[in-house]
N, C-alpha and C positions, 0 to 999 in steps of 0.2 A: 504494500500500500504506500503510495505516494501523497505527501500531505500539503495543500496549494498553500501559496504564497500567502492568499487572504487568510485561509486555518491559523499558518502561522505565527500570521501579524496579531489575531484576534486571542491567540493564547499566550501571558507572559510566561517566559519560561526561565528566569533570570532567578540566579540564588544566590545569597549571602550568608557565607560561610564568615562567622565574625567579619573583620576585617579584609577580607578577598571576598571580591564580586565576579560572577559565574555567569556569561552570556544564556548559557543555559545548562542542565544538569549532567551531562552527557560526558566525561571523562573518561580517559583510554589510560586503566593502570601500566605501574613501572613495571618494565620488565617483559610486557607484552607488546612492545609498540616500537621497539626501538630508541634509535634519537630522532624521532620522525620522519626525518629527512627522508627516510627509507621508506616512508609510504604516501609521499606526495604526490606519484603517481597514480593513484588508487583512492587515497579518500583529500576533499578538500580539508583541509585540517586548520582555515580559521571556521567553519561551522560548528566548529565542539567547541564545549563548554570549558576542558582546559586537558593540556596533554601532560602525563607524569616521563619524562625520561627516565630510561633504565638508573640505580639507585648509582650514587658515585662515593668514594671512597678518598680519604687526603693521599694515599698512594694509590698506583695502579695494583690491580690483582688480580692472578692469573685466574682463580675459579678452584672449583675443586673437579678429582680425577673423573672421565669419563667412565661406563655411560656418566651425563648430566639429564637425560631425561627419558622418561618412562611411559608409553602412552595406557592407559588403564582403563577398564571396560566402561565408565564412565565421567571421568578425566583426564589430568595431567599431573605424574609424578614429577618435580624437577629438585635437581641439587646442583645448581650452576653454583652456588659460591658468591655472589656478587662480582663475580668477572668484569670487569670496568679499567679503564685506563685512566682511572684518576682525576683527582681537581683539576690540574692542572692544564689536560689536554682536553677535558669537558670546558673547560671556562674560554681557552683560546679557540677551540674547533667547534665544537656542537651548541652553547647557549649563543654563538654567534647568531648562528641561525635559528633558534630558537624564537629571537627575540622580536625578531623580523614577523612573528607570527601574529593574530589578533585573538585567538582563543588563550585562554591563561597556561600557562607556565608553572608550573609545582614541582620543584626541583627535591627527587627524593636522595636523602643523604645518609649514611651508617657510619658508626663512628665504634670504636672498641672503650673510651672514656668518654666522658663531660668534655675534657679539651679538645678530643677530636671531632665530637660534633660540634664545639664553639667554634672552632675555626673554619670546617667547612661551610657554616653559616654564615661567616664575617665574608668567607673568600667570595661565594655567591653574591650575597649582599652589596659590596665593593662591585662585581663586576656587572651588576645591573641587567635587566630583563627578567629575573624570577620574577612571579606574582606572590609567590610562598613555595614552603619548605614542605616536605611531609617525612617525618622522622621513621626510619623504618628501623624501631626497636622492637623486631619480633620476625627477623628473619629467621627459619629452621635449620637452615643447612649452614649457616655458619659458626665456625669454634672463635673461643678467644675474645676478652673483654666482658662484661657485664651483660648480662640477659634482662635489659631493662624493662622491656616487656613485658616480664612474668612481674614481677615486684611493684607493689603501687609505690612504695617511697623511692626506691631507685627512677621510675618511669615518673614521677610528680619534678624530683633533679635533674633531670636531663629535659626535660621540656622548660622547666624554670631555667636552666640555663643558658639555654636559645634562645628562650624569650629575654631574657636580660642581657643578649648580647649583640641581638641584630632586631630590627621594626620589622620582618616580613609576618606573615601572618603564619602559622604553623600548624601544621597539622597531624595528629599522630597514631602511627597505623598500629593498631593491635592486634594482637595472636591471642587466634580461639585455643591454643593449646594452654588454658589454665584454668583451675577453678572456678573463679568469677570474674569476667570480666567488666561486668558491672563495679568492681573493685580500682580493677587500673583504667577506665574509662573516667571515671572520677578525679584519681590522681591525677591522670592528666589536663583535665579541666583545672584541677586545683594548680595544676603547674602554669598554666596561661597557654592554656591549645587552644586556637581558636574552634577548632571541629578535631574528631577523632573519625580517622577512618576502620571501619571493619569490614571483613575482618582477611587477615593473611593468611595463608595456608595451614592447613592442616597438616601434621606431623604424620607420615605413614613410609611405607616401604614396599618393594615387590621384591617374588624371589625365585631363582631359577630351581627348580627342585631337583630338573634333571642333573645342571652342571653342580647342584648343592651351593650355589652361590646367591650372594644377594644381586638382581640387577643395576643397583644405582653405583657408582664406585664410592661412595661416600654413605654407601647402605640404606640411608633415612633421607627422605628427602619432601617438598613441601606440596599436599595435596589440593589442587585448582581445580576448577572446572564444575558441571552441574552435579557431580557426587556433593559436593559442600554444603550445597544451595541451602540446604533446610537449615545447618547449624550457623551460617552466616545469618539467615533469615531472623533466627532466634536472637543472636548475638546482637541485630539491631534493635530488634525489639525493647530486650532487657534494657540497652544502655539510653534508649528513650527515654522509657522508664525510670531513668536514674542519672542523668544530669542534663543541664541545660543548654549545655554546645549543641552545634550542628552535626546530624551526622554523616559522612562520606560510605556508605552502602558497597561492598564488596562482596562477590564469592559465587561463582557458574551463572552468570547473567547473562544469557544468550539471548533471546528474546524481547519482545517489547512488554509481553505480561509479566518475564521476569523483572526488569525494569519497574513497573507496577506496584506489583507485591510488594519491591523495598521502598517504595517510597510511600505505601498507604502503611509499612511499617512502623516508619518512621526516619526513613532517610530523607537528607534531603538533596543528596543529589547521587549517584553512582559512576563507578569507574566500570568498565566492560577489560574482562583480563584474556582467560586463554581463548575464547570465541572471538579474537584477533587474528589466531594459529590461522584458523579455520575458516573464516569469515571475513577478512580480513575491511568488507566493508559495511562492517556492523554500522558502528558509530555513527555513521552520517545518514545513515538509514536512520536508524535509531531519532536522532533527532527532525526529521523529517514525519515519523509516527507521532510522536508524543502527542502534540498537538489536538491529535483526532481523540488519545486515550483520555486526556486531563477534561476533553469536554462532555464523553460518554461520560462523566461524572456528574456533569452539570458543573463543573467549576474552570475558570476562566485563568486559571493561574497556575504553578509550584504550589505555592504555600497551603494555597487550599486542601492539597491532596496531602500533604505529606503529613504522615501519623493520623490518619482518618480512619485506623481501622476500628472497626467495634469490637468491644470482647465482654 
């Protein structure tokens, strides 16, 4: 379905995430999309609402040992590592072109301390064209430095720390792998996160039984795709439920009903991750539907819809 010009002028589709404003809800997560450049040919990429670059790192890093990914009967196993070449050659090569774009910019960054995410916030910051940050403290397949993620007071300091050291607006992705996430969702709001995104993959594994080995070369690695869907669904819900940021909806969102579903959960706007693999022209589709779905509601806006479910 194609949604006309008039649809889309009559429905606002703009969202404000604190501090960062959102042409519309439609975001292409890290690590599914490239550094865009790479899909310029294929989707117009100022019609979305903001693009995450693959996550960068103050050093480059090679990844971890192959396989890095695992296709599974209803998604995607990966153990890349955060493979990236660094602040250094992201900030001269890739935000160059970034910045040049009209859809927002959320530059996702990992750090192993407080100082190393203080810096690659400063370094961002300084080099200009981010809209905001999205802190990815809940990657699985990485070793080494703190798992801020799991911890509401480790994950409340490291958001407090970015927020006290650069004005972009920040966002902070958390991992369903823990008790309650209703818990670090919190902390992060209490840290100064403008919105928390949910949720990052899931902790799982595949194994060869024949060869008695594990498939991924790093064993464990992070599970994407519409296997998730329900526990990402949940995970927005509860954290509705339980503070007052915005929330940024992740987890198998292939679809315009799954789109939908997180926003009458209560997100308010969504990233689209491994239906990039496969689809690669979701997204602009995507925002070309909504239009028609926000008005089978009877409402005229985002906001109307988002957290309208009844229970």
């Amino acid at each position: 379905m194609t949604t006309t010009t008039t649809e889309q002028t009559s429905v606002n589709l703009s969202v404000q995430l604190g501090r960062l404003n959102l042409q519309n809800p439609v975001l292409v997560a890290s690590g599914t999309f490239g550094y865009a450049r790479e899909m310029e040919k294929l989707v117009q990429l100022d019609t979305l609402g903001g693009i995450l670059p693959k996550t960068i790192t103050l050093a480059p890093r090679p990844g971890n040992a192959p396989w890095r990914t695992v296709e599974t009967s209803a998604g995607l196993l990966n153990s890349i590592g955060l493979d990236n070449d660094g602040v250094d050659a992201f900030v001269m090569g890739h935000l160059r072109y970034l910045k040049q774009l009209d859809a927002a910019i959320v530059v996702s960054i990992a750090g192993k301390t407080h100082d190393e995410f203080r810096e690659l916030a400063l370094r961002i910051e300084e080099a200009g064209g981010a809209d905001a940050l999205e802190l990815n403290i809940s990657c699985p397949n990485v070793t080494g430095g703190v798992d801020f993620g799991t911890d509401p007071e480790q994950c409340r300091q490291v958001v407090q720390c970015v927020r006290d050291s650069c004005n972009l607006p920040i966002l902070a992705k958390l991992t369903p792998n823990v008790t309650r996430i209703t818990d670090i969702a919190q902390a992060a709001a209490d840290g100064g996160a403008d919105a928390v995104s949910c949720i990052n993959t899931l902790l799982g594994m595949s194994v060869d039984w024949r060869g008695q080995r594990p498939m991924l070369g790093n064993v464990v690695g992070g599970l994407s795709g519409p296997a998730i869907k329900p526990v990402a669904l949940r995970c927005v819900w509860q954290v509705a439920q339980a503070v007052d940021i915005p929330i940024v909806g992740i987890g198998g969102i292939a679809t315009l009903d799954d789109a939908m579903e997180f926003l009458v959960a209560g997100a308010s706007c969504f990233q689209i991750g491994t239906a990039n693999y496969y689809d690669p022209t979701i997204s602009q589709r995507m925002v070309e539907e909504l239009p028609g779905a926000i008005r089978s509601l009877g409402a005229s806006s985002i906001s109307e819809v988002v957290g309208s479910m009844k229970t």
